[in-house]
C-alpha positions as CSV (number, residue, x, y, z in Angstrom):
1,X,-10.4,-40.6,21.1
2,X,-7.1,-39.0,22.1
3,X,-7.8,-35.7,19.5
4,X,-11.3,-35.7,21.2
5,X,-10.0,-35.2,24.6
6,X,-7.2,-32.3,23.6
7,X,-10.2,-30.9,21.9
8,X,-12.4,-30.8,24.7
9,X,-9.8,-29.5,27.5
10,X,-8.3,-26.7,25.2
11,X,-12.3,-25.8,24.9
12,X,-12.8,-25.9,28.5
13,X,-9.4,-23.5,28.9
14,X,-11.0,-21.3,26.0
15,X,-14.4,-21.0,28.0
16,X,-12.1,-19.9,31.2
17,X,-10.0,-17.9,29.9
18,X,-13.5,-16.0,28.2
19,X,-15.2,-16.4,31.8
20,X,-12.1,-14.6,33.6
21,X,-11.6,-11.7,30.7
22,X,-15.1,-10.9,30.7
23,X,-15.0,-10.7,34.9
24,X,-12.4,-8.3,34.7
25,X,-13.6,-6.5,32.3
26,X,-16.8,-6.0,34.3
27,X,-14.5,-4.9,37.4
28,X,-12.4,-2.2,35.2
29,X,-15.5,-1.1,34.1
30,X,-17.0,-0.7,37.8
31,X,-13.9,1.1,38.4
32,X,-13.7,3.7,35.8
33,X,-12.6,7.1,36.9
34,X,-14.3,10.0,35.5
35,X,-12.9,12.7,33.3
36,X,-12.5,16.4,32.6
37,X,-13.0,17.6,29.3
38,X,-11.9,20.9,28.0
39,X,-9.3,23.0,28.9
40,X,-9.7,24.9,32.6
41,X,-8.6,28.2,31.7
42,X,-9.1,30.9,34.8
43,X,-8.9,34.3,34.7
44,X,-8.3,36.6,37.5
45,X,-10.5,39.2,38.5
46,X,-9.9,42.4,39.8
47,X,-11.2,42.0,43.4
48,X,-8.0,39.3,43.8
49,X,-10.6,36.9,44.8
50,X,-12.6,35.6,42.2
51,X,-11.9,33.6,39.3
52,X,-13.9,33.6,35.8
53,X,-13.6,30.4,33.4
54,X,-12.6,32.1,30.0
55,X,-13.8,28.7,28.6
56,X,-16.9,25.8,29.1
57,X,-15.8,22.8,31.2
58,X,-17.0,19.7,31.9
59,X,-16.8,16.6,33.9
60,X,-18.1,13.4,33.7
61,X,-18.2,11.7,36.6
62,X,-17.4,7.6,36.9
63,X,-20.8,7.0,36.5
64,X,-20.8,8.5,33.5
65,X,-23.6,11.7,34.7
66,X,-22.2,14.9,33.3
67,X,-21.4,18.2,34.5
68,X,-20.6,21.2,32.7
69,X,-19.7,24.3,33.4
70,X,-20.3,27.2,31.0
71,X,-18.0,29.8,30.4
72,X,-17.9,33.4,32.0
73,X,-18.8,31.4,35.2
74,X,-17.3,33.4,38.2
75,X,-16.0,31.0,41.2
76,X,-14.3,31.8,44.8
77,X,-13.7,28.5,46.3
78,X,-16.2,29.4,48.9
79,X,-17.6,25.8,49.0
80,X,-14.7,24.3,50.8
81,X,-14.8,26.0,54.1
82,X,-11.0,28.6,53.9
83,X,-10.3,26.4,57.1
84,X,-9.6,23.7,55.3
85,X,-7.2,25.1,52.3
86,X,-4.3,25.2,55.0
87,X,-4.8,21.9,56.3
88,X,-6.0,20.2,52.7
89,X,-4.6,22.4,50.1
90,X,-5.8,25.7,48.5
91,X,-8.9,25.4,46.1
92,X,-7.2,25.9,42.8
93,X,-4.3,24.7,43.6
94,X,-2.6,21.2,42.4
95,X,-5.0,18.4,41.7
96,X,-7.8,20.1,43.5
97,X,-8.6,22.9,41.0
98,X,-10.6,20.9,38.3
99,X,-13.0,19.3,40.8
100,X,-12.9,22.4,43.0
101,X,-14.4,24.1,40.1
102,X,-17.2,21.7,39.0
103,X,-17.7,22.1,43.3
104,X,-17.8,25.5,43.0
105,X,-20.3,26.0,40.3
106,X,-23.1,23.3,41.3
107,X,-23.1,24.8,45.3
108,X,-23.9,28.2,44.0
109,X,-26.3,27.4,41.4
110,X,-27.8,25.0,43.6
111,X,-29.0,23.0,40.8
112,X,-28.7,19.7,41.5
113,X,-29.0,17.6,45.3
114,X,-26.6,18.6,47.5
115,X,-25.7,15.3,48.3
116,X,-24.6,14.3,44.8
117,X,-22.8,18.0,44.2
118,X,-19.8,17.3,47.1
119,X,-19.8,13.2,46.1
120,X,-19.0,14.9,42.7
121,X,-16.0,16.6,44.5
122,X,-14.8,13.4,45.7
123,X,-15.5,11.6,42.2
124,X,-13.5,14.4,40.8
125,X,-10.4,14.7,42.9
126,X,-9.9,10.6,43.0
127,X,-9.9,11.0,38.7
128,X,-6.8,13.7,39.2
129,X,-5.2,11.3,41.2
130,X,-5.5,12.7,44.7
131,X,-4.7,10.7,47.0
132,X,-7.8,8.4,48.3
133,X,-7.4,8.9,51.4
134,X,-6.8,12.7,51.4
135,X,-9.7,12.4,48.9
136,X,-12.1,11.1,51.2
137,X,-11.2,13.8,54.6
138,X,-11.6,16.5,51.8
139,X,-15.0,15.0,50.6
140,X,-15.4,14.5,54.4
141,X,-14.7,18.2,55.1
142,X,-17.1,19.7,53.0
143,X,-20.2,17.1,53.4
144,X,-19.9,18.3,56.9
145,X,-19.5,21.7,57.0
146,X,-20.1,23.0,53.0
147,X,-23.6,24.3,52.8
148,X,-26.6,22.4,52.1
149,X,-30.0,23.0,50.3
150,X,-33.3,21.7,50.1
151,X,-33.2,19.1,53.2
152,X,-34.9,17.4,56.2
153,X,-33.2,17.0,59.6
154,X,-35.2,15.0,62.3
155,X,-36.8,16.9,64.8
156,X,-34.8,15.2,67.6
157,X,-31.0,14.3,67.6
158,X,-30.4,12.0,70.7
159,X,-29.6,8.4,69.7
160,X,-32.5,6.7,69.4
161,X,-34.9,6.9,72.7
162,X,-38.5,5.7,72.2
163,X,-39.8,9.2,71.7
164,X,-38.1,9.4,68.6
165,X,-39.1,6.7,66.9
166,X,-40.8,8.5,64.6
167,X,-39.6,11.9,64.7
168,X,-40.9,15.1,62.9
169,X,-39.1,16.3,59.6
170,X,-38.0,20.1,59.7
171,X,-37.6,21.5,56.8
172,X,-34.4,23.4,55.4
173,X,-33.9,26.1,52.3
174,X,-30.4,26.5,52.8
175,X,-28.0,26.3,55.3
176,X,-23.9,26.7,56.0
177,X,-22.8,25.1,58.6
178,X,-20.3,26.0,61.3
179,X,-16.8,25.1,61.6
180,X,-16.4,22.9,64.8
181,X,-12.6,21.5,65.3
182,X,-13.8,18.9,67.7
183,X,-16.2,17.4,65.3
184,X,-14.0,17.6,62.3
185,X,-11.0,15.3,64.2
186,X,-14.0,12.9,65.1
187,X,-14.4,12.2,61.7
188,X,-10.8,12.6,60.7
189,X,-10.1,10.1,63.1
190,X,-12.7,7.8,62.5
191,X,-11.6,7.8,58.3
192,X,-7.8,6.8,59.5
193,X,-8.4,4.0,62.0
194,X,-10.6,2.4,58.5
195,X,-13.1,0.8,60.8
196,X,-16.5,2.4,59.3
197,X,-17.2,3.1,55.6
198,X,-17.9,6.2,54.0
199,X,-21.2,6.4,54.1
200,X,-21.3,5.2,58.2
201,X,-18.6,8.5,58.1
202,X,-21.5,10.1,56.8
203,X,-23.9,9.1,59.2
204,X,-21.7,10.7,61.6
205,X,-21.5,13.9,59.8
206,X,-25.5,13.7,59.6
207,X,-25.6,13.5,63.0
208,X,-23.2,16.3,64.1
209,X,-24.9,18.6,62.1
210,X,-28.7,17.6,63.2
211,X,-27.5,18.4,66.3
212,X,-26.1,21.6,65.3
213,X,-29.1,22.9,63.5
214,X,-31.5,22.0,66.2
215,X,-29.0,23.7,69.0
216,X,-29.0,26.8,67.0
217,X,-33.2,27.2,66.6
């Protein structure tokens, strides 16, 4: 009887012990970073602006979608407004170059949803180990104010009065929007008091720049 019950609790512990191993695993797993692959080898040009990749690159993202970038591509760093390489760091410098790149590349090409090209940006600079924070006002920075394609903004941008319940959809190709300090310190200072998640950040982004475009038309 005794041998029975040492038998049964050390099978008990076993099936714990499997139960808690496997629930991690599942978290590290949630949790993987993405990865570069290939070396990023850039080569000056002559016009002491742009850069060409003298090799392909890659990335693949946490959720393991990947993103290559074939070589002889030119890139300027023009998708992260030059505003922001003073205050956040130069576009191929440090541990922004790599995801700066991939950035680069998709917003010119246009190729895939804009949305998913600067969360990309964000994926990529948390897998070099930026900062999380800093991360997130970079990924902030240019979801506001890097350019767009192939979007709808609402036809009306108060907050919520009964004539636009159901507002009209307009239409946008392309657009870049406009550097507006004011707006960029709401959303810096909404990301450091930590009381809205990133995507309520970027319902405030969404909302600056509705307004914007419909100012501007």
């Amino acid at each position: 009887m005794a041998n029975f019950i040492i038998g049964r609790r050390t099978l008990l512990q076993l099936t714990a012990c499997i139960a808690l191993i496997a629930y991690w695993s599942s978290v590290a797993s949630a949790e993987q970073a993405g990865r570069f692959e290939g070396e990023l080898v850039l080569k000056a040009l002559s016009d002491g602006r742009n850069m060409e990749l003298a090799e392909p690159f890659k990335y693949i993202d946490s959720h393991g979608v990947v993103w290559p970038v074939p070589a002889g591509t030119r890139v300027d760093g023009a998708s992260i407004p030059s505003v922001f390489w003073s205050l956040l760091g130069a576009p191929y410098t440090g541990k922004y170059r790599e995801a700066s790149v991939i950035h680069d590349y998709y917003c010119e090409t246009r190729s895939r949803h804009w949305k998913a090209v600067h969360k990309v940006f964000l994926d990529g600079m948390i897998a070099r180990g930026v900062d999380r924070l800093q991360a997130q006002l970079m990924y902030l920075a240019v979801y506001r104010f890097g350019p767009r394609w192939d979007f709808d903004v609402d036809a009306c941008f108060c907050k919520g009065c009964p004539a636009c319940a159901n507002p009209n959809l307009k239409h946008v190709a392309k657009y870049d929007p406009k550097y507006n300090s004011a707006e960029f310190e709401e959303l810096r200072d909404k990301l450091q008091s930590g009381r809205l998640s990133l995507e309520q950040l970027e319902d405030v982004a969404d909302y600056q720049l509705n307004a914007e475009i419909l100012k501007s038309r």
